[in-house]
DSSP file (Angstrom, degrees, kcal/mol; ACC not computed):
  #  RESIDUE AA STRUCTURE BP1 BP2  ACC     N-H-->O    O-->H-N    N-H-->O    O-->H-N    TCO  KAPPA ALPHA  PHI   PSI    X-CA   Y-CA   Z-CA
    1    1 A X     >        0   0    0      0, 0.0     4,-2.2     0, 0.0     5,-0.2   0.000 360.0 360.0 360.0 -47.9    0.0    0.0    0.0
    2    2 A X  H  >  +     0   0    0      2,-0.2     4,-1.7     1,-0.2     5,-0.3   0.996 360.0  37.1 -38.6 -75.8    3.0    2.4    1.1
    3    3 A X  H  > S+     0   0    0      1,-0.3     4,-1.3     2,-0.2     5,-0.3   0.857 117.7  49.8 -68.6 -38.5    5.1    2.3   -1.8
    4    4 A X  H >> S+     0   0    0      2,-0.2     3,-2.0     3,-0.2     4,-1.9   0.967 112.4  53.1 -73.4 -60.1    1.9    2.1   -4.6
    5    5 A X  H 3X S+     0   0    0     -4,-2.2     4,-1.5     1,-0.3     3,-0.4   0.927 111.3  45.6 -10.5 -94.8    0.6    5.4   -2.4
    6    6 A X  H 3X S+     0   0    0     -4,-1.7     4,-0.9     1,-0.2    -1,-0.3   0.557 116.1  44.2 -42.0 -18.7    4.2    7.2   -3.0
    7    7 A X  H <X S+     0   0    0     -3,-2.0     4,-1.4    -4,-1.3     5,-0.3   0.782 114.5  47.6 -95.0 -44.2    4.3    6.3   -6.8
    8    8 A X  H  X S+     0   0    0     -4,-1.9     4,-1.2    -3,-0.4    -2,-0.2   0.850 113.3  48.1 -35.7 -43.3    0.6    7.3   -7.2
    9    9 A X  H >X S+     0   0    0     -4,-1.5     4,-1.8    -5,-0.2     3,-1.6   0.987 117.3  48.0 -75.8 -70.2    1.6   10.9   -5.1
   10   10 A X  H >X S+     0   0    0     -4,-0.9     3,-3.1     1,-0.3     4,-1.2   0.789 108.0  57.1 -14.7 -95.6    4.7   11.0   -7.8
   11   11 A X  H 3X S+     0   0    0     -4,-1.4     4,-1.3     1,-0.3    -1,-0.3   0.557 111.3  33.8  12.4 -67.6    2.4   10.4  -10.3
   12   12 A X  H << S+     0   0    0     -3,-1.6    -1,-0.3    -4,-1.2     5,-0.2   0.957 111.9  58.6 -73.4 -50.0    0.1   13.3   -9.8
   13   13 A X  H X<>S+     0   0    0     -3,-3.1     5,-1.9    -4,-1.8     3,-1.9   0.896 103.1  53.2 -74.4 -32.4    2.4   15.8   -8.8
   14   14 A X  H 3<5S+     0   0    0     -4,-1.2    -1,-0.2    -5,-0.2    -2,-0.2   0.803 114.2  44.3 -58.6 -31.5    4.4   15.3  -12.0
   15   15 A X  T 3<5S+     0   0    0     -4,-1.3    -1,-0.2    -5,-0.3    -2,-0.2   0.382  98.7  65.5 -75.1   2.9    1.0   16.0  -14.0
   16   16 A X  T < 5S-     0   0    0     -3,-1.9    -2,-0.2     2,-0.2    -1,-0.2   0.355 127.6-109.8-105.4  -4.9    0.3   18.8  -11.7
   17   17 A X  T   5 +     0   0    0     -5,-0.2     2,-0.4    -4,-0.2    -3,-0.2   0.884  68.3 158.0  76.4  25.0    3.7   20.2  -13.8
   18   18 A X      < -     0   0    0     -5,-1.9     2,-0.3    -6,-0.1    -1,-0.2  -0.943  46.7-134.4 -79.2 138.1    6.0   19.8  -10.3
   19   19 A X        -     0   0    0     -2,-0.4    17,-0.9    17,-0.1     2,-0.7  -0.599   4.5-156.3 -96.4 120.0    9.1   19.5   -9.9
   20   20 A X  E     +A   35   0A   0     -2,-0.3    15,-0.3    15,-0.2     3,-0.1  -0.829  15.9 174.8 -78.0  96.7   10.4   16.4   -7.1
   21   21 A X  E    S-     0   0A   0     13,-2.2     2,-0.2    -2,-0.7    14,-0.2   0.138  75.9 -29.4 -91.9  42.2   14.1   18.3   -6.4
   22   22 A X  E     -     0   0A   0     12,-0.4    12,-3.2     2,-0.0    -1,-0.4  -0.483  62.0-157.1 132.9 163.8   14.1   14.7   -3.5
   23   23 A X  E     -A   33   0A   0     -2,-0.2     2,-0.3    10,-0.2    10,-0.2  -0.872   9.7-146.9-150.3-171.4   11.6   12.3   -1.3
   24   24 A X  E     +A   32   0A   0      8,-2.4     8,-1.6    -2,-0.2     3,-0.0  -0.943  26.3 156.7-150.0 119.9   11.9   10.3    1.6
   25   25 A X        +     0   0    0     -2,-0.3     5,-0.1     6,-0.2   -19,-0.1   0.645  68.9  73.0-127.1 -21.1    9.7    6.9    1.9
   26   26 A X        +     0   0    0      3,-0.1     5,-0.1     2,-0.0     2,-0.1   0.206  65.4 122.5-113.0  24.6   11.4    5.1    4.1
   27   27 A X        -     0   0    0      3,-1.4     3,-0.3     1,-0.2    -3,-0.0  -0.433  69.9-119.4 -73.0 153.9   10.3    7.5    7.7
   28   28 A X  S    S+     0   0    0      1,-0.2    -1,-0.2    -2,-0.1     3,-0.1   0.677 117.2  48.0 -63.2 -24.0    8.6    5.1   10.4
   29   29 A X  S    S-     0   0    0      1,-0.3    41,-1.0    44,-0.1     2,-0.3   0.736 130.4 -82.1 -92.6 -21.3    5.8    7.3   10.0
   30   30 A X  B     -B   69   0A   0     -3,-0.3    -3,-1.4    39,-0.2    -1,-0.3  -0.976  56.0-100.8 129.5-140.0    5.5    7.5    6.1
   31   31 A X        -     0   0    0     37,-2.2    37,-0.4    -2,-0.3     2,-0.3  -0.712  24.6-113.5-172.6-154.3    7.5    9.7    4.2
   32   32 A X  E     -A   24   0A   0     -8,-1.6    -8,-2.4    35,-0.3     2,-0.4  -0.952   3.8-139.3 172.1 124.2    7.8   13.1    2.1
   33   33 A X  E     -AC  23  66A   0     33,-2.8    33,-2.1    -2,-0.3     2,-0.6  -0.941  15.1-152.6-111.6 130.5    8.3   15.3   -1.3
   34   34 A X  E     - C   0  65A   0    -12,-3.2   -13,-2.2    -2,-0.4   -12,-0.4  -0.733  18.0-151.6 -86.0 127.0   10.4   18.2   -1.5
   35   35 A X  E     -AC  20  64A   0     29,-2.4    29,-0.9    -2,-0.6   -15,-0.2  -0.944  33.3 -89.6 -64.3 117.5    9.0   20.6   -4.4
   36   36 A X    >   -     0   0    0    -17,-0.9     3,-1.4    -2,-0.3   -17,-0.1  -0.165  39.9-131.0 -49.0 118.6   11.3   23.2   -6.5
   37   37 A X  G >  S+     0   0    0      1,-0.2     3,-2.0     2,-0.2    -1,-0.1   0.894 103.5  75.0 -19.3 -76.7   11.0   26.3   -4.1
   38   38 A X  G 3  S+     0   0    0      1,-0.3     3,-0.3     2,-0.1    -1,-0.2   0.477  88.9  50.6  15.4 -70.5   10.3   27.8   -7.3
   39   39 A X  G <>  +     0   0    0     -3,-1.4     4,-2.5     1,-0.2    -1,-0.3  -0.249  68.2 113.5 -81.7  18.9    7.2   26.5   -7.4
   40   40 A X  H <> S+     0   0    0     -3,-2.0     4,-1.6     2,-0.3    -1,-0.2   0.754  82.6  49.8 -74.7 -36.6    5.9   27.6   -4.1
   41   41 A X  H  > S+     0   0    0     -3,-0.3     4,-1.9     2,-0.2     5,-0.3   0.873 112.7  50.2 -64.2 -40.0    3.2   30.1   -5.7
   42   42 A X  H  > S+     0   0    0      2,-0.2     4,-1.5     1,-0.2    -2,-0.3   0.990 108.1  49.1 -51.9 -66.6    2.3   27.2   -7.9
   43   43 A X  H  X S+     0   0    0     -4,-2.5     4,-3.7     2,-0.2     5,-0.3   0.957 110.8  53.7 -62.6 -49.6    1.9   24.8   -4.9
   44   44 A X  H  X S+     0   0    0     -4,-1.6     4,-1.6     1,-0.2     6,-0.4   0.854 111.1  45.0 -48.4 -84.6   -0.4   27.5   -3.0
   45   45 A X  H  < S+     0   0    0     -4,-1.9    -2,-0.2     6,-0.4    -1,-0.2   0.654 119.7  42.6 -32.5 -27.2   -2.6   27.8   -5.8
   46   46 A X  H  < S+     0   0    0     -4,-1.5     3,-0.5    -5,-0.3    -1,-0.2   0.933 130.9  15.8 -79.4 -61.3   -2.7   24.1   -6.1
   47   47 A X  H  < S+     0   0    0     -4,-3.7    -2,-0.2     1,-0.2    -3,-0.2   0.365 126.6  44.6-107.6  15.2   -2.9   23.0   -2.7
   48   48 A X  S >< S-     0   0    0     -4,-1.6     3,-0.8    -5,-0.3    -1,-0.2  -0.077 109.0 -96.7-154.6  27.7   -3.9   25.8   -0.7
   49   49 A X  T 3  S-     0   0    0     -3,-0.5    -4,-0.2    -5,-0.2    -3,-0.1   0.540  88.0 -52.9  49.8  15.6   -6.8   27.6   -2.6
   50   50 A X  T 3  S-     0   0    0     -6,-0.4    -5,-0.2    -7,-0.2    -1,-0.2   0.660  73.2-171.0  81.6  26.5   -4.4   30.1   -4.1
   51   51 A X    <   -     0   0    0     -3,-0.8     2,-0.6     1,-0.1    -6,-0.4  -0.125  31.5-115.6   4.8 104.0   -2.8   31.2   -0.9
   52   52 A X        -     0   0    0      1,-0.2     4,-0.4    -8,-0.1    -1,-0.1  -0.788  19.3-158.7 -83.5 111.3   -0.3   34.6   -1.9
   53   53 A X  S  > S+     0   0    0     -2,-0.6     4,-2.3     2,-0.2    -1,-0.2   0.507  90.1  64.1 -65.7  -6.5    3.2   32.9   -1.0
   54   54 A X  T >4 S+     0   0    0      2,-0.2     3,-1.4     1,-0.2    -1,-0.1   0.903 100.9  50.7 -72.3 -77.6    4.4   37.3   -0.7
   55   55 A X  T 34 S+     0   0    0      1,-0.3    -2,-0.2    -3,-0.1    -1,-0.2   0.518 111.0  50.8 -57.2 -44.0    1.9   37.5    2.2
   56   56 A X  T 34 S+     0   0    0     -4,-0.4    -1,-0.3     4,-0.0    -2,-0.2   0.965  81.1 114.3 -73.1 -53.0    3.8   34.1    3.8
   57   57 A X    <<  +     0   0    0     -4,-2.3     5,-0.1    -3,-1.4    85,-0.1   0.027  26.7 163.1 -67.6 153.1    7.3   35.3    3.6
   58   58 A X  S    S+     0   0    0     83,-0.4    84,-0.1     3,-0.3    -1,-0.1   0.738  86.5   4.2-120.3 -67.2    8.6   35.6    6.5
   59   59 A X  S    S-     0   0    0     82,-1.1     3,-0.1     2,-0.2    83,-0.1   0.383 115.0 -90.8-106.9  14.3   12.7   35.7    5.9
   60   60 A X  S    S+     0   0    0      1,-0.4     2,-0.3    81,-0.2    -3,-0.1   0.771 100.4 103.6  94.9  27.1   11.9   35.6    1.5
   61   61 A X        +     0   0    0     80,-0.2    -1,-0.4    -5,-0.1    80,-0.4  -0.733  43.0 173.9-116.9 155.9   12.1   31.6    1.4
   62   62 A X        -     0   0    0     -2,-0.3     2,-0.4    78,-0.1    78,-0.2  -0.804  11.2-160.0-121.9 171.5    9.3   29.2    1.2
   63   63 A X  E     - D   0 139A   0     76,-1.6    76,-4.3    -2,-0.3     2,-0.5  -0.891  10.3-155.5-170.2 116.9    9.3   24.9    0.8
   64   64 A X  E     +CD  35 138A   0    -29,-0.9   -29,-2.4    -2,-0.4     2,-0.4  -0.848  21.4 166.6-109.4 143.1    6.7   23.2   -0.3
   65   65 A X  E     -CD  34 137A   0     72,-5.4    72,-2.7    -2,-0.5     2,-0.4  -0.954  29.8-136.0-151.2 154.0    6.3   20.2    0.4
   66   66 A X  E     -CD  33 136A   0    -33,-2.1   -33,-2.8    -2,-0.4     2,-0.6  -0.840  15.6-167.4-127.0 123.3    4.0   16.7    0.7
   67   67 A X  E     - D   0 135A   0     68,-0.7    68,-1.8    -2,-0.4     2,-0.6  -0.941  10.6-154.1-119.1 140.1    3.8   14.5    3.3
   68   68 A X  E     - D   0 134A   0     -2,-0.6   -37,-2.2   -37,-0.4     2,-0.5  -0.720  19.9-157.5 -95.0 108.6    2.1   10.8    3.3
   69   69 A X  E     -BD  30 133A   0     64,-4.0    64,-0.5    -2,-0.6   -39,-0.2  -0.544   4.7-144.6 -90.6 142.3    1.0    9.9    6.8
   70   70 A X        -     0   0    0    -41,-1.0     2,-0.7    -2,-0.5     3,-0.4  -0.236  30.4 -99.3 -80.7-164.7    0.6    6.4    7.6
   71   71 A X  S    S+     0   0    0      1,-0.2    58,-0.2    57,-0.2    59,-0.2  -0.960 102.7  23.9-133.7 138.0   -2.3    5.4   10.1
   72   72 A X  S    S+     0   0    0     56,-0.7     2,-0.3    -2,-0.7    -1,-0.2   0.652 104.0 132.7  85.9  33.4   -2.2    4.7   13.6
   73   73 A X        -     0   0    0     -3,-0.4    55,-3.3    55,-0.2     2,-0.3  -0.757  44.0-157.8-108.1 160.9    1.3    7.0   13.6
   74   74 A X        -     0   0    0     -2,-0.3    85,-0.4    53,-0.2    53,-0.2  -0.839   7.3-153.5-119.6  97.2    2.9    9.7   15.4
   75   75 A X        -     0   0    0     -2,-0.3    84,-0.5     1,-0.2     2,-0.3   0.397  53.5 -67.3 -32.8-162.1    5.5   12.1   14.1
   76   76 A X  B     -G  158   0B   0     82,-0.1     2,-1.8    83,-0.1    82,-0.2  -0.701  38.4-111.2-106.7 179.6    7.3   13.3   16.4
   77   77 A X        +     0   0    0     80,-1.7    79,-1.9    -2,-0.3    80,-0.5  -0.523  65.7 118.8 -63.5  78.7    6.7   15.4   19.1
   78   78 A X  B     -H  124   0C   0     -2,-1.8    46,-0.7    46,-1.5     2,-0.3  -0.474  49.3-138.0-148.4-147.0    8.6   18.7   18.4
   79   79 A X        -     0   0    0     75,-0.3    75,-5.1    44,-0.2     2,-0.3  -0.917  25.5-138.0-162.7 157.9    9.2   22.6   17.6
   80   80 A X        -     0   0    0     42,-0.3    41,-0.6    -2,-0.3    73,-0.1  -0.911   8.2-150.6-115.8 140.7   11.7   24.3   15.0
   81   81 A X  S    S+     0   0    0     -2,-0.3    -1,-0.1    39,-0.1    72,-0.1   0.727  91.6  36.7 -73.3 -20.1   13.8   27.2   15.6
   82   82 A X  S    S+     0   0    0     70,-0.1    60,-1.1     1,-0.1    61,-0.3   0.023 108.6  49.8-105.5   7.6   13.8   28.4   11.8
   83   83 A X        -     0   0    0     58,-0.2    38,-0.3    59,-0.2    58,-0.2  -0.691  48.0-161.0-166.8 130.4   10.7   27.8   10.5
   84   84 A X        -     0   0    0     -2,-0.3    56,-2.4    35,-0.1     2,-0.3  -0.450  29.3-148.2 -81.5-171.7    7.0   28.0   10.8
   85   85 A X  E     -FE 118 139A   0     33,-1.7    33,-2.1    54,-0.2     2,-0.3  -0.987  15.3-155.0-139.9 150.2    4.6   25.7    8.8
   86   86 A X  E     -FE 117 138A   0     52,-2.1    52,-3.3    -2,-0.3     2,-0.4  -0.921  15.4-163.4-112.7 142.2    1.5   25.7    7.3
   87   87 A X  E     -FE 116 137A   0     29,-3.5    29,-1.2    -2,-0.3     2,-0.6  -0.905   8.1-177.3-138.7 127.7   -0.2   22.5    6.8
   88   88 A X  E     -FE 115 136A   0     48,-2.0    48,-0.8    -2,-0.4     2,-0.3  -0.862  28.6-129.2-106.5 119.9   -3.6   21.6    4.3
   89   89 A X  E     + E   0 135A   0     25,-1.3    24,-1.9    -2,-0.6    46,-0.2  -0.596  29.8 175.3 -56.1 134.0   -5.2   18.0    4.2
   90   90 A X  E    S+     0   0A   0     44,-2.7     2,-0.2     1,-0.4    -1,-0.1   0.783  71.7  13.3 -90.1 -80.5   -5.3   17.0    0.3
   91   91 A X  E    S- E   0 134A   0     43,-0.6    43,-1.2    21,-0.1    -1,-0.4  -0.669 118.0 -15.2-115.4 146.8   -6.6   13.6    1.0
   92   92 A X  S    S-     0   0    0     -2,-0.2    20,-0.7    41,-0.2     2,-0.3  -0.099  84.8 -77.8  58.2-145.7   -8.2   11.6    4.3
   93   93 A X  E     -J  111   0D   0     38,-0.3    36,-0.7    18,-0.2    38,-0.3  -0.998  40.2-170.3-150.6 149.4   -7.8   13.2    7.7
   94   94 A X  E     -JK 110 128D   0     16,-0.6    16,-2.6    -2,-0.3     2,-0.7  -0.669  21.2-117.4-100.3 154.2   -5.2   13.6   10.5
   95   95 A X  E     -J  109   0D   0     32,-2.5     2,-0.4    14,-0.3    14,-0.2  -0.942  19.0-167.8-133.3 128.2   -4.7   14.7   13.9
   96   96 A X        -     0   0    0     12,-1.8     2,-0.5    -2,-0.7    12,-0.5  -0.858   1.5-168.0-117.8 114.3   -2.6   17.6   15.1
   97   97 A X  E     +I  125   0C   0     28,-0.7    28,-1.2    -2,-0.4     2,-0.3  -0.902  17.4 179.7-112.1 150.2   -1.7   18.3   18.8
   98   98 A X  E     +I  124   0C   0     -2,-0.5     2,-0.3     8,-0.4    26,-0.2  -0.934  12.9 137.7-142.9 152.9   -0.2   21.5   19.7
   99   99 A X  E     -I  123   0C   0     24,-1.1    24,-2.4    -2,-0.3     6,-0.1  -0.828  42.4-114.7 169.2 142.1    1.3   23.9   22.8
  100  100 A X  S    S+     0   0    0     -2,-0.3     2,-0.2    22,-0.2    -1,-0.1   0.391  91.5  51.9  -4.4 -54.0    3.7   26.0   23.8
  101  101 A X  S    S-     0   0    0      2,-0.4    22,-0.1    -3,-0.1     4,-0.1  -0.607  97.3 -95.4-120.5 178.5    5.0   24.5   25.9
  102  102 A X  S    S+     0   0    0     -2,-0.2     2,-0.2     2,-0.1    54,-0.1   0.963  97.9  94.4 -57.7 -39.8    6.5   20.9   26.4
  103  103 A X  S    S-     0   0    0      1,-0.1    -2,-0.4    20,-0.0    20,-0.1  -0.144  88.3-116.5 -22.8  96.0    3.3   19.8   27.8
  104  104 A X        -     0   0    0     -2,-0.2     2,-0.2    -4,-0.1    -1,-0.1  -0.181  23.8-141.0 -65.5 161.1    1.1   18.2   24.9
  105  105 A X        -     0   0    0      1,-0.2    -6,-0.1    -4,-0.1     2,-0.1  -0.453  42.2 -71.0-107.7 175.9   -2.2   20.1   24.0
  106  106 A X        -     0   0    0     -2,-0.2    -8,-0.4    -8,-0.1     2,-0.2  -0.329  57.8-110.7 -78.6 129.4   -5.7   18.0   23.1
  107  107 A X        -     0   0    0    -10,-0.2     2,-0.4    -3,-0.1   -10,-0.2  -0.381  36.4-155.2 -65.2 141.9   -5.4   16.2   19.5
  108  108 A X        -     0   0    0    -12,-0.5   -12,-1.8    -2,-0.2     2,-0.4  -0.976  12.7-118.8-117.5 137.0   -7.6   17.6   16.9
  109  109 A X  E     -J   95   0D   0     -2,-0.4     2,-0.3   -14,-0.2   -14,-0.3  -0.658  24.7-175.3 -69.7 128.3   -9.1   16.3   14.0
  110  110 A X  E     +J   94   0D   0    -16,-2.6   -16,-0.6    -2,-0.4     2,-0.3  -0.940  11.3 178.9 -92.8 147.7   -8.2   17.8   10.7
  111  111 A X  E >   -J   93   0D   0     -2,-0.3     3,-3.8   -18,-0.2     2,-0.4  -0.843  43.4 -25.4-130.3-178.7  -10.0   16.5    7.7
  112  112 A X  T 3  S-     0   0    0    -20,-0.7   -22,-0.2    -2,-0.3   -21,-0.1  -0.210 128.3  -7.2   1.2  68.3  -10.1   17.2    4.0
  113  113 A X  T 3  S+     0   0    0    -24,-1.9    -1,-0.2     1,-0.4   -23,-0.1   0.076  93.2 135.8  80.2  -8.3   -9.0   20.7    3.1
  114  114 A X    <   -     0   0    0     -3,-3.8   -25,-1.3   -24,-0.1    -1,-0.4  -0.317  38.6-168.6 -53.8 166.0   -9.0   21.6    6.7
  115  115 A X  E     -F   88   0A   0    -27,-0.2     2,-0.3    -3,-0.1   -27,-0.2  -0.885   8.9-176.3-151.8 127.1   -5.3   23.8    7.1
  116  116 A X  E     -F   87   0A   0    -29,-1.2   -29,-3.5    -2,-0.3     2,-0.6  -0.964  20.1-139.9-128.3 168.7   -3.2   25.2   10.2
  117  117 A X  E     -F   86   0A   0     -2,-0.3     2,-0.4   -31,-0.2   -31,-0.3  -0.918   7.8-165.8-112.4 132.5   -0.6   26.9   10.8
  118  118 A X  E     -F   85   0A   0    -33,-2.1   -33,-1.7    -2,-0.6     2,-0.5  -0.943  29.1-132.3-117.2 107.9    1.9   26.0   13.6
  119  119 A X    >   -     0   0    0     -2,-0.4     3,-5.2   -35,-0.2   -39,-0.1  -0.441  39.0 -77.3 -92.6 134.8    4.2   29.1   14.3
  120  120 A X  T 3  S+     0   0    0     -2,-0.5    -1,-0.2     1,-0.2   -36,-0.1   0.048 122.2  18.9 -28.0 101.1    7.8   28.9   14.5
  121  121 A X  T 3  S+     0   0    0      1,-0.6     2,-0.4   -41,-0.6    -1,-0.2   0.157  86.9 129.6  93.1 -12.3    8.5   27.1   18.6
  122  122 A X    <   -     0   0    0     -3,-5.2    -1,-0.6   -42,-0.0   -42,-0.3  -0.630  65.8-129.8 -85.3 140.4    5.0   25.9   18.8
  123  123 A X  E     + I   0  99C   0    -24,-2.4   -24,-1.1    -2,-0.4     2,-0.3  -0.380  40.3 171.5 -70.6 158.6    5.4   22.1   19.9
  124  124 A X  E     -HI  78  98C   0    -46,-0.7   -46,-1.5   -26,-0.2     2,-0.3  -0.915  24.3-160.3-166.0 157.4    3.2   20.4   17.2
  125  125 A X  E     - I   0  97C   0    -28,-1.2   -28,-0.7    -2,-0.3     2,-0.3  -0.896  18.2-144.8-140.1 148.8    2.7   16.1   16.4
  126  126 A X        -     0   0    0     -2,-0.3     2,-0.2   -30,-0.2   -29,-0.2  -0.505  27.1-156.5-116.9 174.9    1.3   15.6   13.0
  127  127 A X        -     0   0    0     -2,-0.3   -32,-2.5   -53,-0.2     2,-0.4  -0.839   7.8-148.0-169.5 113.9   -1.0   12.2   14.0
  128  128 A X  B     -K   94   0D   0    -55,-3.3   -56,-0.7    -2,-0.2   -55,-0.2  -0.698  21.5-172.2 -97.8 156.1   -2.1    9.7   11.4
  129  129 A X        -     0   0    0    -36,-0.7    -1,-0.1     2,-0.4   -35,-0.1   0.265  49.2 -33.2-108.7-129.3   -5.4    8.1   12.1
  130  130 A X  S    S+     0   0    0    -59,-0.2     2,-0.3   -37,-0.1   -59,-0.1   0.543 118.4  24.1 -89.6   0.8   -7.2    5.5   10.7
  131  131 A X  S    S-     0   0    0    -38,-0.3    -2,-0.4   -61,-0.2   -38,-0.3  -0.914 100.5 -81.0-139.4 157.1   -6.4    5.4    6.5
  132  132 A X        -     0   0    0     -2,-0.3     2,-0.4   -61,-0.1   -62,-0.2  -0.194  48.7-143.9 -69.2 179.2   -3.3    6.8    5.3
  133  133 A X  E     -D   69   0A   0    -64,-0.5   -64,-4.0   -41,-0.1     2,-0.4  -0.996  10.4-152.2-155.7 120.7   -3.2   10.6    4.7
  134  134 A X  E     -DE  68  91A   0    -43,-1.2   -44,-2.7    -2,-0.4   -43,-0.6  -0.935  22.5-173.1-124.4 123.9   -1.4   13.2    2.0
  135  135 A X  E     -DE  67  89A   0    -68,-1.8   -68,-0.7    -2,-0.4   -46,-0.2  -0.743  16.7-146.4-140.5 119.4   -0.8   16.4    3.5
  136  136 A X  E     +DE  66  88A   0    -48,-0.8   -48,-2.0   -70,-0.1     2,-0.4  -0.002  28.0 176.4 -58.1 132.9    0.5   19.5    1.6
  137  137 A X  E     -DE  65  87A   0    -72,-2.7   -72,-5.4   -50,-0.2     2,-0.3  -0.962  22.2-162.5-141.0 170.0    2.8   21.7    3.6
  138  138 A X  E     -DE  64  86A   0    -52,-3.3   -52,-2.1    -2,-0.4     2,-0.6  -0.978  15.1-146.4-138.1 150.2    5.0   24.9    3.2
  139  139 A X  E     -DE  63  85A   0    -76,-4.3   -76,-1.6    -2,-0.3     2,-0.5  -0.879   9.1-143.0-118.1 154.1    7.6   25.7    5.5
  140  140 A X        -     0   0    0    -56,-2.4     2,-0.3    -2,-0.6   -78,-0.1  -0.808  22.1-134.4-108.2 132.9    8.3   30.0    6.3
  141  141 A X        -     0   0    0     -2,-0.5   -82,-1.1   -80,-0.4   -83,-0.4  -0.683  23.8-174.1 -75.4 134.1   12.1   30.4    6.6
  142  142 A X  S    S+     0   0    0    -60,-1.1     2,-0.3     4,-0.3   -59,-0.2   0.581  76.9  60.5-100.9 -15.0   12.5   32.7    9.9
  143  143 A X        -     0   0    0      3,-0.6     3,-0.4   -61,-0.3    -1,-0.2  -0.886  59.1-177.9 -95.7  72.3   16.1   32.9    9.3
  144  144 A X  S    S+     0   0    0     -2,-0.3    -1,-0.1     1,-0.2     3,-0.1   0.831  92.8  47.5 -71.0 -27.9   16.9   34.4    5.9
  145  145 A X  S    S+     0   0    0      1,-0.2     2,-0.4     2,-0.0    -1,-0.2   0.898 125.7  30.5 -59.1 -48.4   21.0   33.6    6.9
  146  146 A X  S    S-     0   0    0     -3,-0.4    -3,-0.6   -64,-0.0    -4,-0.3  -0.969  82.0-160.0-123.1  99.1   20.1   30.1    7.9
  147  147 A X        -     0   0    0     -2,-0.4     2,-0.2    -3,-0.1   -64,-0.1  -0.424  28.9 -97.6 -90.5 177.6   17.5   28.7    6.2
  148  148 A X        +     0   0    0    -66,-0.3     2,-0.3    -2,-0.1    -1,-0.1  -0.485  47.4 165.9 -77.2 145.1   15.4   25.4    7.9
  149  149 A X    >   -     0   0    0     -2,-0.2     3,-2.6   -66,-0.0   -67,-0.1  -0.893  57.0 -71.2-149.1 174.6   16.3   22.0    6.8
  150  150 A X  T 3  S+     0   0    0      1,-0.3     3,-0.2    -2,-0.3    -2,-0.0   0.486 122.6  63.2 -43.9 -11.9   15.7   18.7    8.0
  151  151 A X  T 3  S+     0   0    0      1,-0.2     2,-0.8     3,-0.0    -1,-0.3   0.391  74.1  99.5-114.5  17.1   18.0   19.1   11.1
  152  152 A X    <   +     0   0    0     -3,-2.6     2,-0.2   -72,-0.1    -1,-0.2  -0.726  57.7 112.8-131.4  97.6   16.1   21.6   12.3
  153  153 A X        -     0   0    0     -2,-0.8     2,-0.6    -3,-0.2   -73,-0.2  -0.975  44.2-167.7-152.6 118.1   14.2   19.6   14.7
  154  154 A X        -     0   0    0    -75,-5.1   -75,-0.3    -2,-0.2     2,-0.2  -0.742  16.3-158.3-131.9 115.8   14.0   19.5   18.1
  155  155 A X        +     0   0    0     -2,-0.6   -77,-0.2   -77,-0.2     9,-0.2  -0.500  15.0 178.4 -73.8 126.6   12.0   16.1   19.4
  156  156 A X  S    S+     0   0    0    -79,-1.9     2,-0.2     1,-0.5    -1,-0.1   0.482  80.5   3.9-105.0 -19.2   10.9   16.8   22.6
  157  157 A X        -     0   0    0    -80,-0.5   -80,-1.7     6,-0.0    -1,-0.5  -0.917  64.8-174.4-159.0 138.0    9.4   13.2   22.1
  158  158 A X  B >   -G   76   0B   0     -2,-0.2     3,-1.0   -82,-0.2   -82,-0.1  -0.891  21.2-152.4-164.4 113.6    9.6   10.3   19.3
  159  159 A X  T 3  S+     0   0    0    -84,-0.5    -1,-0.1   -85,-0.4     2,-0.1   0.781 102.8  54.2 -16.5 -57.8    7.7    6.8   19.1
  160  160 A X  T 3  S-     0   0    0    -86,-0.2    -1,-0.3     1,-0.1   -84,-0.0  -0.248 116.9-111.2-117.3  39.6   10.6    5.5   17.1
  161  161 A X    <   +     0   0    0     -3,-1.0    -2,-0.1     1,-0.2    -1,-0.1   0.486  62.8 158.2  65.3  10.6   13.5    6.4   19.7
  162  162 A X        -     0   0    0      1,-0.1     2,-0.6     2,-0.1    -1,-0.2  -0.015  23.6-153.5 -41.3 142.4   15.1    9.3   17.3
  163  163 A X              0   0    0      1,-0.1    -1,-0.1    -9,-0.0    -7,-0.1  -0.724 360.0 360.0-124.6 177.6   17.0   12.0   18.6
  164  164 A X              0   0    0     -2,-0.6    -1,-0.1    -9,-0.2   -11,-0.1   0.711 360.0 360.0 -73.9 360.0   17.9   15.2   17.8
């Protein structure tokens, strides 16, 4: 189901005219496609009702990007220093818990075209529920010297025993 999901998500986004600059399939949770920057107005409009990505920059960056949640998962628990996110269900539904603080906050449902935004220190868990789950996101650079990447994560908590 995984791997036919992730060539099906290919699939589309290559007909949608996007660009895959990398992906990821093999996270505990599911997995991830990075989309040409580029194409970040393009990805609003697509996934996000036409969203104007000038109104989002924050440090003159955006990354869009798509992630396939599995079901019955939990990202991890954590918070970025460099970047908020904004996050839209495309397909099924998810559950997002969120706070301040380390203390987790009450899960919420998201479903189908629901979208939040998780600001740059808010703790957040992405949460897959009961079918797998494609959700579009775009991440706001806060740093224009230091942009966000993949190492900027700090798990406050993880299912699968990751560390920072």
């Amino acid at each position: 189901m995984k791997s036919q999901l992730f060539k099906e998500v290919s699939e589309n986004l290559q007909e949608q005219g996007f660009r895959v600059t990398g992906y990821e399939e093999n996270r505990p949770w599911g997995g991830f496609f990075y989309i040409d920057e580029t194409q970040a107005q393009k990805f609003a409009d697509t996934y996000f009702k036409g969203l104007d990505v000038d109104l989002l920059k924050i440090s003159g960056k955006l990354s869009p990007k798509m992630l396939i949640v599995a079901p019955y998962t939990r990202l991890s628990w954590q918070y970025h220093h460099r970047r908020a996110e904004i996050w839209q269900v495309v397909k099924g539904k998810v559950a997002i818990i969120t706070s301040p603080t380390d203390e987790a906050g009450p899960q919420v449902t998201l479903n189908e075209g629901e979208q939040v935004k998780i600001d740059c220190g808010t703790r957040h868990r992405l949460v897959g529920l009961d079918d797998w789950a494609i959700v579009a996101e775009i991440w706001q650079h806060t740093d224009a010297n230091h942009p966000s990447d993949e190492d900027d994560i700090v798990r406050v908590q993880d299912d699968f025993g990751r560390q920072d």
